[in-house]
N, C-alpha and C positions, 0 to 999 in steps of 0.2 A: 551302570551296574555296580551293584556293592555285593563285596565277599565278605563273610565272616566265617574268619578262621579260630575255632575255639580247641586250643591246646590247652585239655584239663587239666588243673593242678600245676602247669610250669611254676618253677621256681626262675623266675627272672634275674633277682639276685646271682644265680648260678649261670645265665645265660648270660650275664656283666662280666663273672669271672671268667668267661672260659672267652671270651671276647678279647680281654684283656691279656689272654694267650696269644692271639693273634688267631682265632678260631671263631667259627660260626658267620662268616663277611656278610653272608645275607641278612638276618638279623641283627649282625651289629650295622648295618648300614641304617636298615630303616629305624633303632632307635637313635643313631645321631640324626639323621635326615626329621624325625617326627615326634622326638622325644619319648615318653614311658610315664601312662598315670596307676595309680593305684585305684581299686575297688575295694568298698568297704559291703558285708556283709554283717552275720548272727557275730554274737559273742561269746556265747555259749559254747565250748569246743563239742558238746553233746552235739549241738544242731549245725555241725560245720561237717557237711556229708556233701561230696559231690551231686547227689538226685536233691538237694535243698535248692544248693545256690542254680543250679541250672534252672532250675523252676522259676527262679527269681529272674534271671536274665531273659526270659523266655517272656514271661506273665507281667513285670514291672513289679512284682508285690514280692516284702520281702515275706520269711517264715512264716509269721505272726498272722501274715494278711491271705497266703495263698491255704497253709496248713498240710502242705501234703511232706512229710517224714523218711517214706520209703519208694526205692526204687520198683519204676512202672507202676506208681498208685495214680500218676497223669491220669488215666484213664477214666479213675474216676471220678474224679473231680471237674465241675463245668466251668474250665476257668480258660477265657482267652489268648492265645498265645499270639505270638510274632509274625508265626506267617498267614495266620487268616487273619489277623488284622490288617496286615499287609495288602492282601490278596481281594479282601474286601473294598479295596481302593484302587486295585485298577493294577495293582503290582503284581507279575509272574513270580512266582518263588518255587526254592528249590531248597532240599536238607538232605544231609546226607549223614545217618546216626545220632542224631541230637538226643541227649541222654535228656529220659525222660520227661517226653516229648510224644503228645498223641498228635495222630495225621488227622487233623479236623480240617483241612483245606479241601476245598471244593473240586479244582481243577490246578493240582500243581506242575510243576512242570518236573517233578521228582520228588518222591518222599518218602527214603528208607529208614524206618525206624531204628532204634539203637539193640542192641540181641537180646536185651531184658526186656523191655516193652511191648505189652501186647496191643498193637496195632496194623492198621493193614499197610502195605508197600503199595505207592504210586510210582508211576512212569512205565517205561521201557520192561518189557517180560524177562531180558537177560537181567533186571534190576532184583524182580520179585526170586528167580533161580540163585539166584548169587545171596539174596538174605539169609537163607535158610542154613545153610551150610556155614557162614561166620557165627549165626545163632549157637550155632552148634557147639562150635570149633571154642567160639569164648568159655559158653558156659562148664562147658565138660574140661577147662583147658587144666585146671589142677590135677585131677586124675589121669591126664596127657589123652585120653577119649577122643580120637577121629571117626568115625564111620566111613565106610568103603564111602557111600551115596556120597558124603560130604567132602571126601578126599574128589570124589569125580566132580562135583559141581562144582567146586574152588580152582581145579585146574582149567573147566570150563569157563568160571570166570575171568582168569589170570590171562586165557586165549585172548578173552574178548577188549577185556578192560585193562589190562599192563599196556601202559606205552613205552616203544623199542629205547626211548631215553634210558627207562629206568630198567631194562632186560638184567645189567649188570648187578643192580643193588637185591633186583629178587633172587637172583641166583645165588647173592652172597648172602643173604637172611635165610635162602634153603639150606646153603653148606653150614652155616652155624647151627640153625637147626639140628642137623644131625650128630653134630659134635655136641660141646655142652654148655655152649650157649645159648640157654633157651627162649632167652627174654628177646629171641632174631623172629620169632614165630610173632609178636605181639608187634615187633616192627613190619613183619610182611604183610599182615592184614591193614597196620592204618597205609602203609606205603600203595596197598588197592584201592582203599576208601579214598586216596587223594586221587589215584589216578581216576576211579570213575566220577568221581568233584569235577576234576578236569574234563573228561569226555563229555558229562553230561551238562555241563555250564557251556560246554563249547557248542555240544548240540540242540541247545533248546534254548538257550540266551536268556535267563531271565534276569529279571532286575532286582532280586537280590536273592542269595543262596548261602545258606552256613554247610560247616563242615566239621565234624566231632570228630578228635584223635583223642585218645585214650593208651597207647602203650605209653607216652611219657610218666602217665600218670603212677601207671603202675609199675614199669622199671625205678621209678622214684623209691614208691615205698618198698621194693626189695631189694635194691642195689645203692642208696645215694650213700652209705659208708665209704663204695668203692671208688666214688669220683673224686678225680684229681685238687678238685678246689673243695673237699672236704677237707673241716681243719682240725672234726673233732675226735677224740678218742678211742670212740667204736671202728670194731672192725667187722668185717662178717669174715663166717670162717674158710678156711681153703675147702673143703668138702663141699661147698657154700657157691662160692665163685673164685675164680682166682684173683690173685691180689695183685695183679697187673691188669687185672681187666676193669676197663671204664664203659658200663652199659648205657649209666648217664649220657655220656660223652655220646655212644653211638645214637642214641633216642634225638638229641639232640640236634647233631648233625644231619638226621633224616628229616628233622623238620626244618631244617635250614635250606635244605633240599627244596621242599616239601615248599615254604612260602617262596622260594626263588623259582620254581617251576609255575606258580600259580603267575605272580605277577607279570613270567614271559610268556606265559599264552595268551594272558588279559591287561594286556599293559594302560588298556582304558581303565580300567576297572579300577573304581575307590577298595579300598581291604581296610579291615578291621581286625584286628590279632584280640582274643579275650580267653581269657584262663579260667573264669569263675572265683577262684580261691587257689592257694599253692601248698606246696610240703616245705615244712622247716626239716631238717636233721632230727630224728627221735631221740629221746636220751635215755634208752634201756633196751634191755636185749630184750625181744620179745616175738614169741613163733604167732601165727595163722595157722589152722588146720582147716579143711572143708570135710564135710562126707563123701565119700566114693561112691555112695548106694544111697540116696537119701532113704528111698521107700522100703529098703529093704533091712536098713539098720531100725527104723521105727517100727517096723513090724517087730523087729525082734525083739525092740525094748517094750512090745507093748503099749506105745502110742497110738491112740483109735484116731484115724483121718479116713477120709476119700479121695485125695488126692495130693501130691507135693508137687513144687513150682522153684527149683532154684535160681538163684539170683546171684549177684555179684559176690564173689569170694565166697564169706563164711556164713553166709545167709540165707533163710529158703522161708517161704510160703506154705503153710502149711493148712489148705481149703477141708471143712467138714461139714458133718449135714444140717449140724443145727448150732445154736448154739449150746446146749447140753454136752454134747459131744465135744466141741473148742473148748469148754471147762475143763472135764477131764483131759484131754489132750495137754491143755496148760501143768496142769496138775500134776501128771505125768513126767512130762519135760523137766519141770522145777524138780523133782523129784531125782534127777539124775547127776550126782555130786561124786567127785572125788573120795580119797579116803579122809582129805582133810576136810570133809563136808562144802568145800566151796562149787559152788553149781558150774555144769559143764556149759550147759547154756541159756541166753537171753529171751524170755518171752515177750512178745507185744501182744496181748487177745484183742482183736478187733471183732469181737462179735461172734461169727460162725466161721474166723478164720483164723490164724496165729501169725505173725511177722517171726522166725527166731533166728536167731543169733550165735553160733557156737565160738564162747567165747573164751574155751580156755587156752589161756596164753601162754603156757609152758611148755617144755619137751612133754612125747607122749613117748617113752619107751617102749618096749613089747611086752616088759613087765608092768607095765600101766594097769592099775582097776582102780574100775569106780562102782559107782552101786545106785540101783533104784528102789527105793521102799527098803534100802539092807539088804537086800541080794545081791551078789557080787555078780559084775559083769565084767570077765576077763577079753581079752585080746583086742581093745579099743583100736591100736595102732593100725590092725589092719583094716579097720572101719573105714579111716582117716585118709587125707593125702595131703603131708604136707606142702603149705601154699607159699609160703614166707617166713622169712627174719623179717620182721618191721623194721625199715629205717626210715621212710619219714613218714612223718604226722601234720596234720590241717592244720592250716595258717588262715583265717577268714581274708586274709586282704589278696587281692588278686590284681593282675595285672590286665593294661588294656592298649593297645595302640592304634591308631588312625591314620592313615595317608595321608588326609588329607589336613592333616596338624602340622605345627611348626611343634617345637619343644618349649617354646614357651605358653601354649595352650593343653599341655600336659600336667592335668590337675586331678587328686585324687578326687572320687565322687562315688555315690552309692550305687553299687550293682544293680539295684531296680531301676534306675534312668538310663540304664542300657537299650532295654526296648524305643525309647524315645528318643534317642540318640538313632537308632537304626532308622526308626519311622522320619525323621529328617530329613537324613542324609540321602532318601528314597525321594523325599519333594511330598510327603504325606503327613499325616495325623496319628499321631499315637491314643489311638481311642476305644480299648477295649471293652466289650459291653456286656460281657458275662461275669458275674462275682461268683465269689466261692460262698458254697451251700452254709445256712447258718449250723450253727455247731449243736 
């Protein structure tokens, strides 16, 4: 049996330092035991997007070869992945959140999608109930958006799939929760996604199964000013978080948790630790904002769509009827600038649809305007919900480790040989047979 555990974005370098504390024993163990190689990716910090490298680790092909940009465009694209090449060889597979990542597997033995991605849920019924409501929970998570439905199904989940180990740790990510620790809500969802890893590897056994965490990722980029083995200058503000608190440090120790709980259930089991890509420390102050309403602040700017789709953070989809209509909509969008004329946000036109971007990275006051066509549009703030202070920023080199290495077989190598690394290690062929559509 082979596990892969993909913790997006770790900063490794940071899991050395806090090791060096006499912190994280499980992870510090297995890299003296296994050593620590690096992955090389794009170079372009444009194209260092977590929905890139994942594709790469997924598909063997780096950027240039798969082409797919934005989060949940998997789908469209006919390009082979991991586990049905896998699966076409005789191997059960199982995924749990794999950023984008479509369920092309025939008969898995589990396959829940990641909360962006529009694909369907294999396995177990309480797998498909429990999707829907972390869907939820992520994408609405800036404007802090629970729905009753999703508050019920999430605790339905927690019945089902929390094990009594971990009783303690969700009780204390609920109590922070409420307090003003909020970055405890992003650790109680992957702390579920590991325990159903666990139940469902335990209950359907298959021979190889990955597992997507994602709060590291993102208590990175809002909080790494605040950790301890921070050396640099920036701080974020008290209002912000407080200046004794290490959320780092918390994210951290949940996944030390997290791969110590895995290897005591499956102590047969080869593992595989991979990151894709990591966060350096950013060096400028800089906010995120999202819309609170997507459909409802375009209506009022007078952007013509038939429908919106958002996505990770400051990003949303924006589907119309033709492309006439995605023109005008582009057109529109561009059109809506500050008073210092810089645009509020990014377009991509793909045709009869828009990718956009809202990219202004400043404080938004409540005396904030901007303008479309030179008409003034007052009260932008409450449009908004602030998402973050940026503190870190894409590193294309990522980290990777293996069981079943010594540390002197710990050698940096290209992120696309990661699939054939996994197909190996399974006793199979890395032999994808689908290419990406010509351009």
């Amino acid at each position: 049996m082979l596990l892969l555990i993909e913790l997006n974005e770790i900063n490794f370098d940071q899991i050395r330092a806090y090791s060096a504390l006499g912190l994280l024993p499980n992870l510090t163990g297995l890299i003296n035991e296994h050593g620590l190689s690096e992955t090389t990716s794009e170079d372009n910090y444009e194209e260092l997007e977590p929905w890139i490298q994942w594709v790469t680790a997924h598909t063997g092909k780096p950027l240039a070869a798969h082409g797919i940009y934005r989060l949940g465009d998997i789908v469209d694209h006919d390009l082979d992945q991991i586990w049905e090449v896998l699966e076409r060889q005789g191997v059960r597979v199982g995924a749990i959140s794999p950023m984008n990542a479509s369920n092309r597997c025939t008969d898995p033995a589990f396959f829940v999608p990641d909360p962006w991605t529009r694909t369907r849920v294999s396995g177990a019924v309480g797998l498909k109930r429990l999707y829907a409501p972390i869907s939820q929970i992520v994408n609405d998570n800036a404007a802090g958006r629970m729905t009753a439905g999703s508050a019920l199904a999430l605790v339905g989940g927690l019945m089902q799939y929390a094990r009594p180990a971990n009783y303690l740790g969700y009780l204390g990510n609920l109590w922070n929760c409420v307090g003003k620790r909020s970055w405890h809500k992003a650790m109680l969802l992957d702390r579920l996604l590991a325990d159903v890893f666990v139940k469902q590897v335990a209950a359907t056994r298959p021979g190889f199964a990955s597992l997507f965490l994602n709060a590291g990722a993102h208590i990175q980029h809002h909080y790494l000013f605040n950790s301890r083995v921070y050396g640099g200058p920036l701080r974020n503000p008290e209002w912000y978080v407080g200046r004794d608190e290490d959320p780092v440090l918390d994210v951290y120790a949940l996944y030390d948790r997290v791969v110590g709980d895995v290897r005591a259930a499956f102590p047969e089991a080869r593992v595989m630790l991979a990151t894709g890509l990591h966060q350096d420390p950013h060096g400028s102050e800089t906010f995120y904002w999202r819309l609170r309403d997507h459909a409802g602040f375009l209506k009022q700017v007078e952007v013509p769509f038939e429908r919106v789709e958002p996505r990770m953070s400051r990003d949303f989809i924006l589907f119309c009827a033709d492309v006439k209509q995605a023109r005008a909509a582009e057109r529109r969008l561009n059109a809506i600038v500050a008073e210092d004329g810089r645009r509020l946000f990014a377009v991509d036109n793909r045709g009869d649809s828009l990718f956009v971007e809202l990219i202004w990275a400043q404080d938004i006051p409540e005396d904030f305007c901007c303008r479309v066509d030179n008409q003034p549009i007052a009260g932008l703030r409450g449009d908004v919900a602030f998402v973050a202070v940026k503190n870190g920023q894409h590193n294309g080199i990522g980290y990777f480790l293996d069981t079943a290495h010594t540390p002197a077989q710990a050698k940096r190598f290209p992120l696309a040989e990661l699939p054939a690394r996994v197909a190996a290690a399974c006793s199979v062929e890395w032999s994808p047979e689908r290419v990406p559509e010509a351009a």
